[in-house]
KOLKENU-204862 format. One record per residue (C-alpha): x, y, z; residue number from 1; residue in three letters. Coordinates in nm, 4 decimals. Layout:
REM KOLKENU-204862
east  north  up  torfi  kolke
X  Y  Z  NUM  ALA;
...
//
This chain:
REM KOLKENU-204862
east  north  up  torfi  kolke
0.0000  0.0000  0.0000  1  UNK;
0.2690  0.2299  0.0479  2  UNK;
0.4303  0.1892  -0.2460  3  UNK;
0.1461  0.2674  -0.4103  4  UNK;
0.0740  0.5899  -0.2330  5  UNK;
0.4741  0.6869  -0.3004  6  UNK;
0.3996  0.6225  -0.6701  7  UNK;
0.1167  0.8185  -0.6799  8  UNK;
0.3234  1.1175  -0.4746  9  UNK;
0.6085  1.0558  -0.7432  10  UNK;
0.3478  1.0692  -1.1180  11  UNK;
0.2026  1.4131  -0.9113  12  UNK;
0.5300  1.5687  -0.8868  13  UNK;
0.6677  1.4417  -1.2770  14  UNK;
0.3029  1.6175  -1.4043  15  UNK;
0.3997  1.9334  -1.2357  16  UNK;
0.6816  2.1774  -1.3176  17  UNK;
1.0318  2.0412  -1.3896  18  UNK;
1.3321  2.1134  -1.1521  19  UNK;
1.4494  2.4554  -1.2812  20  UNK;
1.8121  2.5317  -1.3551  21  UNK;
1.9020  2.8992  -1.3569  22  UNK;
2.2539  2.8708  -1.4958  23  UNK;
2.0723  2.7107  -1.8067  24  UNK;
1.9072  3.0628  -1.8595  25  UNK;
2.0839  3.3726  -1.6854  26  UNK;
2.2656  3.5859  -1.8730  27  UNK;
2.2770  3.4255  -2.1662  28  UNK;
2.2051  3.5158  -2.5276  29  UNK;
1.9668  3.3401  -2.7398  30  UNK;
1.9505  3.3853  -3.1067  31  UNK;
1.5600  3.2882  -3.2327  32  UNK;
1.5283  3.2508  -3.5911  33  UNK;
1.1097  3.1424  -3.6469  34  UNK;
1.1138  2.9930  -3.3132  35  UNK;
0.7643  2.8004  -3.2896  36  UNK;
0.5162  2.8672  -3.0257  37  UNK;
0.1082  2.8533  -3.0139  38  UNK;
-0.0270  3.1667  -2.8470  39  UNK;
-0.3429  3.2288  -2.6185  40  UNK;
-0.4039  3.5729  -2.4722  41  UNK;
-0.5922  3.6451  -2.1212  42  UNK;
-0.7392  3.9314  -2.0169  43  UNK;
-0.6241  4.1214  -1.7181  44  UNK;
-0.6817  4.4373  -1.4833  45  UNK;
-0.3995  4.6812  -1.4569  46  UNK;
-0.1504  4.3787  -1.5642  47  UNK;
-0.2770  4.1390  -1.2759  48  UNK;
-0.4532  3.8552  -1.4704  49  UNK;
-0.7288  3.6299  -1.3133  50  UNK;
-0.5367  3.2801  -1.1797  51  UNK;
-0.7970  3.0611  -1.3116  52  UNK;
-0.7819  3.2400  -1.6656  53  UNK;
-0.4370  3.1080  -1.6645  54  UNK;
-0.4966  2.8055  -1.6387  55  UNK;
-0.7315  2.7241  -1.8249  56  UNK;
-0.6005  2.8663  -2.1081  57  UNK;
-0.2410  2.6745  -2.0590  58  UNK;
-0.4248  2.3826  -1.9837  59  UNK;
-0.5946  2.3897  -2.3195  60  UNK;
-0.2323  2.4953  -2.4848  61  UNK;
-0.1059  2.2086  -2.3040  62  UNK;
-0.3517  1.9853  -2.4396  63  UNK;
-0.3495  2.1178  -2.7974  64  UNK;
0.0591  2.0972  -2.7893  65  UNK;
0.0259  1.7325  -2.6739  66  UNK;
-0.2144  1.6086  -2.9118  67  UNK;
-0.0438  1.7300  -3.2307  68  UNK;
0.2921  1.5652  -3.0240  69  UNK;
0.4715  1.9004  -3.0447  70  UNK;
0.5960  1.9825  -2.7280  71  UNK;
0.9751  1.9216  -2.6456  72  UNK;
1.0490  1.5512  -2.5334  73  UNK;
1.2550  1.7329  -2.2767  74  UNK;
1.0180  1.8960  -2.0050  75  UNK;
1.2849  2.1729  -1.9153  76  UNK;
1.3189  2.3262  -2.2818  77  UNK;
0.9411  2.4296  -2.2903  78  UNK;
0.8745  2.7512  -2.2028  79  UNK;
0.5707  2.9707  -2.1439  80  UNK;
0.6195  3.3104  -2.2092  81  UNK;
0.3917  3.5913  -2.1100  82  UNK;
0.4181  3.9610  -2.2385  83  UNK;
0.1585  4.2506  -2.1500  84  UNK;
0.0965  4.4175  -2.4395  85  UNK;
-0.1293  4.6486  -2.2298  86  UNK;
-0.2356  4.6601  -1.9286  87  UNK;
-0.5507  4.4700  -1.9648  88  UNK;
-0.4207  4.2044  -2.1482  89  UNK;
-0.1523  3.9224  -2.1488  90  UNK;
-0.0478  3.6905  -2.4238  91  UNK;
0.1139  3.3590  -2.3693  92  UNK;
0.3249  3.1649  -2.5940  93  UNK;
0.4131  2.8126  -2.5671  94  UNK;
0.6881  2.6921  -2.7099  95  UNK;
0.6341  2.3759  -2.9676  96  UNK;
0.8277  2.1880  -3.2276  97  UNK;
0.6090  2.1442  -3.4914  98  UNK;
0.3077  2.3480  -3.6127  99  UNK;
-0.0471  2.2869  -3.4126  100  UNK;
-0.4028  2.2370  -3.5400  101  UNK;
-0.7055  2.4298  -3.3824  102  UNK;
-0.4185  2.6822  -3.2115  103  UNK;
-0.3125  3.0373  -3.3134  104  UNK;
0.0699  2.9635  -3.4320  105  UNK;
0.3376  3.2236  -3.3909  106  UNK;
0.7324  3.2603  -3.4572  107  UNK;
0.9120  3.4855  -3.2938  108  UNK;
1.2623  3.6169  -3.4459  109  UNK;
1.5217  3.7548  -3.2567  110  UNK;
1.8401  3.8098  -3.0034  111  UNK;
1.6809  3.7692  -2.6654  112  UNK;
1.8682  3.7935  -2.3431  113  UNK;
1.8032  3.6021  -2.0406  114  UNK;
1.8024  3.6517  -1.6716  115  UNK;
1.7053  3.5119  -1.3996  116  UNK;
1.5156  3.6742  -1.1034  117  UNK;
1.3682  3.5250  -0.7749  118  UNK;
1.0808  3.6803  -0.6510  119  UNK;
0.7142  3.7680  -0.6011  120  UNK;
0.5271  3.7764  -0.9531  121  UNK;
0.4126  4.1266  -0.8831  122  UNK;
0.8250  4.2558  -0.8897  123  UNK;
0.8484  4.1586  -1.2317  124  UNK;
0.8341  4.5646  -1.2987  125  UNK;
1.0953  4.5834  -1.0769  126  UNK;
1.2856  4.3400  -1.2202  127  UNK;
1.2499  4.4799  -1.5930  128  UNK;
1.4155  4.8124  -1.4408  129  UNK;
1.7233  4.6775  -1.3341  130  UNK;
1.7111  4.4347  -1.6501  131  UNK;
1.7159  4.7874  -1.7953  132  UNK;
2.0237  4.9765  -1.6292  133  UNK;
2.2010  4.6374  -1.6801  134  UNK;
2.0687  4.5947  -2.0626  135  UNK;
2.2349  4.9841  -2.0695  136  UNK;
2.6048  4.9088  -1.9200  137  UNK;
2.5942  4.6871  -2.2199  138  UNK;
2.4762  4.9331  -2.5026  139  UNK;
2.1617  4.7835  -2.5219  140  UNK;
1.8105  4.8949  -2.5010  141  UNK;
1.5060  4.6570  -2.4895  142  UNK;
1.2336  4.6471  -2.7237  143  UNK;
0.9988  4.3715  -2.5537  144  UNK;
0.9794  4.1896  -2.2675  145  UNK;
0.8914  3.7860  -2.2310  146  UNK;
0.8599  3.6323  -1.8870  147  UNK;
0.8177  3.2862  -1.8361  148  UNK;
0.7433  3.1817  -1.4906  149  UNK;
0.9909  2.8430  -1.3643  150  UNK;
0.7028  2.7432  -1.1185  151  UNK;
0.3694  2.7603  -1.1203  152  UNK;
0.2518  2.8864  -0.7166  153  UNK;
0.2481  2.5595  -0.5761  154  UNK;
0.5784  2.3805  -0.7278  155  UNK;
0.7059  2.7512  -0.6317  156  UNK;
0.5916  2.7384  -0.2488  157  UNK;
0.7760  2.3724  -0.2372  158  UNK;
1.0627  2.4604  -0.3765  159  UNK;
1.0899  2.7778  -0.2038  160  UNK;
1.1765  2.9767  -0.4781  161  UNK;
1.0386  3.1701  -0.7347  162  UNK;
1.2029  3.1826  -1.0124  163  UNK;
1.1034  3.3408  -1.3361  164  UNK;
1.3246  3.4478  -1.6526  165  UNK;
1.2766  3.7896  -1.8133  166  UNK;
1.3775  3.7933  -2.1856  167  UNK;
1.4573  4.0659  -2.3385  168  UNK;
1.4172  4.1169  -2.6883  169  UNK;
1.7164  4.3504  -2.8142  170  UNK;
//
């Protein structure tokens, strides 16, 4: 019987996030030439969207990904990216390999730099600030912002961090 309940502890924790590695991500450069992703959007109130919303909608990305069998064998390599093109809205892209049915497909094209922050979601302004002065010691200036968030709130209370990744499209 306790095997059984282990087992069921260990498929619980495999469907959640994956262990996150920041040295994968922080400050490194990432050139993105038509990299595939589907793309929902959510709305939101002053930037602060509505938690089920979210997941819903990734659940259903999730789901459409997984069907067409174009999500990344390895669980790290997908991302979800979220960028605020206003304040009452947020679009997500999931990252894919292949094109997907019955979902809105997008590329995105670019040099993107990476870095890592741990911290409340609600400091991601904060964070895109001193993204900024450091994108400026470097010459650079960024034209968009992508976050994607390591943990969803629960694998991020266990873990005890809260890691996300702002990329910055220069």
């Amino acid at each position: 019987m306790m095997e059984v309940i282990k087992e069921k502890v260990k498929q619980a924790k495999e469907e959640c996030c994956p262990v996150f590695h920041p040295e994968k991500w922080n400050g490194k450069t990432f050139e993105w030439s038509q990299k595939k992703f589907i793309k929902a959007s959510v709305p939101t109130f002053f930037h602060i969207p509505l938690p089920p919303m979210i997941g819903n909608k990734v659940t259903k990305m999730m789901t459409l990904a997984e069907d067409a069998k174009a999500l990344s064998e390895n669980r790290e390599d997908i991302l979800l990216l979220f960028m605020d093109p206003s304040a009452f809205k947020s679009e997500m892209y999931l990252s894919v390999t292949d094109t997907v049915p019955s979902a809105e497909n997008a590329l995105l094209t670019g040099t993107f730099i990476g870095k890592v922050f741990d911290g409340p979601f609600n400091a991601a302004p904060k964070f895109m600030k001193q993204m900024d002065i450091d994108l400026e010691k470097q010459g650079k200036k960024a034209k968009n912002y992508f976050i994607h968030y390591a943990y969803c709130p629960k694998c991020a209370k266990e873990a005890g961090h809260n890691y996300m990744v702002l990329f910055a499209e220069v």
